[in-house]
DSSP file (Angstrom, degrees, kcal/mol; ACC not computed):
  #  RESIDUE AA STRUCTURE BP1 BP2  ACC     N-H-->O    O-->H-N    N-H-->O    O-->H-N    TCO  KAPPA ALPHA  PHI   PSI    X-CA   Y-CA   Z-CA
    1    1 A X              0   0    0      0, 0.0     2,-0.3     0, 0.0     5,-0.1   0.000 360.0 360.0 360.0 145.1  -80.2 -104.8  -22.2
    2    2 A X    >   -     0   0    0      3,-0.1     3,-1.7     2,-0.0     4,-0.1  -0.399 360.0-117.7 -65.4 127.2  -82.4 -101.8  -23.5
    3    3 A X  T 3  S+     0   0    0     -2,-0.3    -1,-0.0     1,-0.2     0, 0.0  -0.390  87.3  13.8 -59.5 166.0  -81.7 -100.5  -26.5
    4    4 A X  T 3  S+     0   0    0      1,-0.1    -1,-0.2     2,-0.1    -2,-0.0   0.301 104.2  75.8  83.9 -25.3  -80.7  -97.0  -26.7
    5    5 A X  S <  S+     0   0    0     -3,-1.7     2,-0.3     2,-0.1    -1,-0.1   0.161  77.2  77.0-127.8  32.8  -79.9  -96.0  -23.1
    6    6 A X  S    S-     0   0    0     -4,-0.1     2,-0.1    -5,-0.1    -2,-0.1  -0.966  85.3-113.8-132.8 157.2  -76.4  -97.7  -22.6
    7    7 A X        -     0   0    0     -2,-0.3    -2,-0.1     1,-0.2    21,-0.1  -0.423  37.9 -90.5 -96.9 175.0  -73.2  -95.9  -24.4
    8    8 A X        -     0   0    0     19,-0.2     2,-0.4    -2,-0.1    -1,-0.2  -0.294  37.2-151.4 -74.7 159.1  -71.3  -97.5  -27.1
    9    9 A X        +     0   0    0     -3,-0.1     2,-0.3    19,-0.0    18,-0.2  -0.964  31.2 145.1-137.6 123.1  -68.4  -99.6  -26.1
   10   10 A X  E     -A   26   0A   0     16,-1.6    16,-1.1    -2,-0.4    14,-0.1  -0.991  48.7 -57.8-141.8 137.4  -65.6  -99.9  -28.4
   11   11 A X  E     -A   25   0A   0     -2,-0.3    19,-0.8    14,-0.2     2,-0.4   0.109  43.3-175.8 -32.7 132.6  -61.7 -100.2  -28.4
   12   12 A X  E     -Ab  24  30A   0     12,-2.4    12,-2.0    17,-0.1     2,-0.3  -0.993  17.9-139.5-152.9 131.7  -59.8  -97.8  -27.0
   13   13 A X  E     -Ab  23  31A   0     17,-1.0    19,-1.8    -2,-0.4     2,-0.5  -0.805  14.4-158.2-102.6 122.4  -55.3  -97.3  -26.8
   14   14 A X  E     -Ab  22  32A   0      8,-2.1     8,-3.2    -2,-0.3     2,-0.5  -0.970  10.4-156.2-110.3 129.7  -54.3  -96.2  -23.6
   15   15 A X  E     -Ab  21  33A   0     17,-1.8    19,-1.6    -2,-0.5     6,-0.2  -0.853   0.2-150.7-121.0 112.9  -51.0  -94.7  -24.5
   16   16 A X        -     0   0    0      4,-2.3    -1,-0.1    -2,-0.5    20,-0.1   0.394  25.9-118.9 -66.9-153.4  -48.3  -94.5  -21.3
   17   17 A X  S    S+     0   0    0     16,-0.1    -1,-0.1    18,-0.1    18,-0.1   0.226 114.1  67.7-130.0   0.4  -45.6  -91.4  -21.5
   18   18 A X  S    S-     0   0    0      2,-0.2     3,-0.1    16,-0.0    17,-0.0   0.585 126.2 -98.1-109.6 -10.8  -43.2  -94.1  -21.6
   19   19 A X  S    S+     0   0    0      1,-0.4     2,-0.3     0, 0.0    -2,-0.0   0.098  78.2 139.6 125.0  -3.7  -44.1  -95.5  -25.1
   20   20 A X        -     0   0    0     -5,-0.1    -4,-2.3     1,-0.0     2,-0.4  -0.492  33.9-157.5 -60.5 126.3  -46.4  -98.4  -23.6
   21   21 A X  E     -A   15   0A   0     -2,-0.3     2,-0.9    -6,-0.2    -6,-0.2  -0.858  15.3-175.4-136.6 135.1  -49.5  -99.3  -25.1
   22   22 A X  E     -A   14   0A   0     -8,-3.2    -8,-2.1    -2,-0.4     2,-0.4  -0.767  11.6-156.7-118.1 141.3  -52.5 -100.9  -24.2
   23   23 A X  E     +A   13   0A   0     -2,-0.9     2,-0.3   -10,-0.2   -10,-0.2  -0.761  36.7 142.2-103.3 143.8  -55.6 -101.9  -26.2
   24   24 A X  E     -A   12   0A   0    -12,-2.0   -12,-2.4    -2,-0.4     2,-0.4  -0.739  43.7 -99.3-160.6 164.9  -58.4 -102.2  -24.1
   25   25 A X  E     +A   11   0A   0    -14,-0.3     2,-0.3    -2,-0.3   -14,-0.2  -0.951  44.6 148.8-118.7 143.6  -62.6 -101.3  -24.4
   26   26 A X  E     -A   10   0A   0    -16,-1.1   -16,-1.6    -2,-0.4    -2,-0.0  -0.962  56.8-109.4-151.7 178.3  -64.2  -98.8  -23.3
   27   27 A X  S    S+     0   0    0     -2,-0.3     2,-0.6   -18,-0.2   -19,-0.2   0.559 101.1  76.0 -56.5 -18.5  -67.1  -96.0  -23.4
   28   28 A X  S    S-     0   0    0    -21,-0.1     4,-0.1     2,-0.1    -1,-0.1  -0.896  84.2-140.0-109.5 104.6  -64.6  -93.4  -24.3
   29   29 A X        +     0   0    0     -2,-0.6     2,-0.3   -17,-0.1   -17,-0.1  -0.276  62.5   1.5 -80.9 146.4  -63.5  -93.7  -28.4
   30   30 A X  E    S-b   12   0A   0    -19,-0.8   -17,-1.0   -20,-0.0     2,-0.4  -0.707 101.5  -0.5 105.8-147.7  -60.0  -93.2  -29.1
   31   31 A X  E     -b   13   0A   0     -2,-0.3     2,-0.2   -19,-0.2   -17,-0.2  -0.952  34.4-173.4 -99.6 101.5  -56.9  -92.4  -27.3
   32   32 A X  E     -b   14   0A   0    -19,-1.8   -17,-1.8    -2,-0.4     2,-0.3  -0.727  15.9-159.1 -95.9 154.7  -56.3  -91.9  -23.6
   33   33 A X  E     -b   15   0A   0     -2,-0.2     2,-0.3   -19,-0.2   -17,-0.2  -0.896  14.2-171.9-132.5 145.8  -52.5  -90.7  -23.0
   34   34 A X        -     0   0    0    -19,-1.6     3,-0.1    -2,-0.3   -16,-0.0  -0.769  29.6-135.9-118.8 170.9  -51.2  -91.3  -19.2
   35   35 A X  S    S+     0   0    0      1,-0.4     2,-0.2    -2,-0.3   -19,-0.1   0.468  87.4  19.9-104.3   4.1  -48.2  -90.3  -17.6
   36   36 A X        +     0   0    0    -21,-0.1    -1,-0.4   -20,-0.1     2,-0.1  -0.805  57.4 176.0-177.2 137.2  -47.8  -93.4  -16.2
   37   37 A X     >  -     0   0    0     -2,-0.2     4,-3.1    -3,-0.1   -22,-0.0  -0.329  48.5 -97.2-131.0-165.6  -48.7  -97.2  -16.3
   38   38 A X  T  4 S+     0   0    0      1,-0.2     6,-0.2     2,-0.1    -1,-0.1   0.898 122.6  64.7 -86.7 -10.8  -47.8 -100.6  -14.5
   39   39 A X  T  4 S+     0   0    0      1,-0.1    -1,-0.2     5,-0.0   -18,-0.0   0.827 121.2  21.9 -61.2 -17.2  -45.4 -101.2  -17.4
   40   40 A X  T  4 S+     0   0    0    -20,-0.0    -1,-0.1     4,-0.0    -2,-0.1   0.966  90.4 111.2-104.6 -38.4  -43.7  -98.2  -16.0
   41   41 A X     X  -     0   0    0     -4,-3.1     4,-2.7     3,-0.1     5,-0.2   0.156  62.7-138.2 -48.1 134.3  -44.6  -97.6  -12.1
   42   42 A X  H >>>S+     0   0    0      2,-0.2     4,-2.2     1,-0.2     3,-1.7   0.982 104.9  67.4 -43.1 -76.7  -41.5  -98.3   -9.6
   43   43 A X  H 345S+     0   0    0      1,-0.3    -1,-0.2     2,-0.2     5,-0.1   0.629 113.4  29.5 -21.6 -60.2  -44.6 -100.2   -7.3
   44   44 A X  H 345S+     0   0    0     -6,-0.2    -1,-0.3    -3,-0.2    -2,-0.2   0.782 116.7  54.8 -91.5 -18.5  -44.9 -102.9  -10.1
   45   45 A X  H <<5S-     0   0    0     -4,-2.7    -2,-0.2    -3,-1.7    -1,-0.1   0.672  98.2-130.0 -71.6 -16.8  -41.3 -103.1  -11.6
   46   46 A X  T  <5S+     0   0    0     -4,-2.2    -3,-0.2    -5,-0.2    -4,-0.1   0.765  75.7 116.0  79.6  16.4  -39.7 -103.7   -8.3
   47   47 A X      < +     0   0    0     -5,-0.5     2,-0.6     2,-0.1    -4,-0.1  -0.109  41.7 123.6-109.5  33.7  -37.0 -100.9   -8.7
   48   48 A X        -     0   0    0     -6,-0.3     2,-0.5    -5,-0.1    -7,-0.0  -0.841  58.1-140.2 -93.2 126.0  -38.3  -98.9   -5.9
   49   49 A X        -     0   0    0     -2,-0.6     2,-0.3     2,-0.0    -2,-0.1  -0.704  17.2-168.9-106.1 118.5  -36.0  -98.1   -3.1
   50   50 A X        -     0   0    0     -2,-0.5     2,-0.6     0, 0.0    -1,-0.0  -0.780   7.5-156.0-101.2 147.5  -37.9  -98.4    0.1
   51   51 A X        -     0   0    0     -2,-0.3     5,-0.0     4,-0.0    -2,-0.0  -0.941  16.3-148.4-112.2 121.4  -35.8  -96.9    3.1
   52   52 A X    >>  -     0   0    0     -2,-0.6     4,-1.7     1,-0.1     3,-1.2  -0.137  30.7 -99.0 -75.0 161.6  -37.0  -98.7    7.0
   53   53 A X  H 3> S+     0   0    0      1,-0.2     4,-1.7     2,-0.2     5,-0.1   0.786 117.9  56.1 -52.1 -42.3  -37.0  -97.0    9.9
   54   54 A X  H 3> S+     0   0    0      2,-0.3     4,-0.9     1,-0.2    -1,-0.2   0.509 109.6  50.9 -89.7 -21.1  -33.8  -98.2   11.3
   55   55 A X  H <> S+     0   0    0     -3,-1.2     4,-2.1     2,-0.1    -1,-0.2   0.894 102.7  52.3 -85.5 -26.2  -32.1  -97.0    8.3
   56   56 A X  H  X S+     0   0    0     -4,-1.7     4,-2.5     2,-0.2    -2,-0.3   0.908 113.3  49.9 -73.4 -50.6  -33.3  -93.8    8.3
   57   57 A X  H  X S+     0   0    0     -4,-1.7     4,-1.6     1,-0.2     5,-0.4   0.990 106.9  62.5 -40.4 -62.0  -31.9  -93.6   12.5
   58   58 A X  H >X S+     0   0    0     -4,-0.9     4,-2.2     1,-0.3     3,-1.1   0.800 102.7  36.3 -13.3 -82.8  -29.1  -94.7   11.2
   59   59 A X  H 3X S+     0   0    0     -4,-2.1     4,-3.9     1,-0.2     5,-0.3   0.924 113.3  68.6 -60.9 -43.7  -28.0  -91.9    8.8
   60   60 A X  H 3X S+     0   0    0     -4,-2.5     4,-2.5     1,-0.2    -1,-0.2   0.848 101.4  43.2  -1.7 -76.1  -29.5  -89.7   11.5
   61   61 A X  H <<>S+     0   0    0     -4,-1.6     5,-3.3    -3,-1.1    -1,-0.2   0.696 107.6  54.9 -43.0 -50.1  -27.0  -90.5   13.5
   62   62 A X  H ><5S+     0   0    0     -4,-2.2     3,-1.8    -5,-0.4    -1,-0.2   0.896 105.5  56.4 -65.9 -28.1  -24.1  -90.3   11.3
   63   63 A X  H 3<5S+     0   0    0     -4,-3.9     2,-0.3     1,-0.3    -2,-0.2   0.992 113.9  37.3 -64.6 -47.4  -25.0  -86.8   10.3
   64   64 A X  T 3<5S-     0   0    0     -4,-2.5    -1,-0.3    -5,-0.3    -2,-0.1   0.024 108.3-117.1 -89.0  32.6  -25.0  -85.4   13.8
   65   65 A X  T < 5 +     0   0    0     -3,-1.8     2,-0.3    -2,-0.3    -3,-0.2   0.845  56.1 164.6  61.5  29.4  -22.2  -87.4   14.9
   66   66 A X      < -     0   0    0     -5,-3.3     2,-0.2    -6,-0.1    -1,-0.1  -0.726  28.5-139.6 -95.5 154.1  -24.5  -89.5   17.8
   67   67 A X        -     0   0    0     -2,-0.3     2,-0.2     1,-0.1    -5,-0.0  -0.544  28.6-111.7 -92.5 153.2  -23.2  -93.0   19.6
   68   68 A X              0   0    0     -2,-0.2    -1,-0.1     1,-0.2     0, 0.0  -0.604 360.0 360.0 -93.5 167.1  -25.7  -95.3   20.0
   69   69 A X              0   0    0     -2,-0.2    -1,-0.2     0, 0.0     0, 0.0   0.419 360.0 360.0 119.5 360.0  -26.8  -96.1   23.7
């Protein structure tokens, strides 16, 4: 590599809103704060409640009183 023309790369704490932290390199010295990470995100913890189509009819249905058919 050339000297000179590349930025410094150094450690860097990415700090979640949820009290996670990760130490990591980067171009950017210091502290990034997120508001969310994978420690925290539904998507990777598996506590996301997906609702399908067929449930979603469902309750449809119950609100307005409909029979199926």
């Amino acid at each position: 590599m050339k000297e000179g023309i590349h930025p410094q790369y150094g450690e860097t704490i990415i700090k979640c809103a949820c009290g996670f932290e990760i130490k990591t390199r980067s171009t950017r010295p210091g502290t990034i704060r997120v508001e969310i990470c994978s420690n925290c995100h539904p998507f990777f913890t598996g506590k996301q409640k997906l609702v399908d189509t067929a449930g979603r009819v469902e309750r449809f249905r119950r609100k307005y009183g409909m029979t199926e058919g």
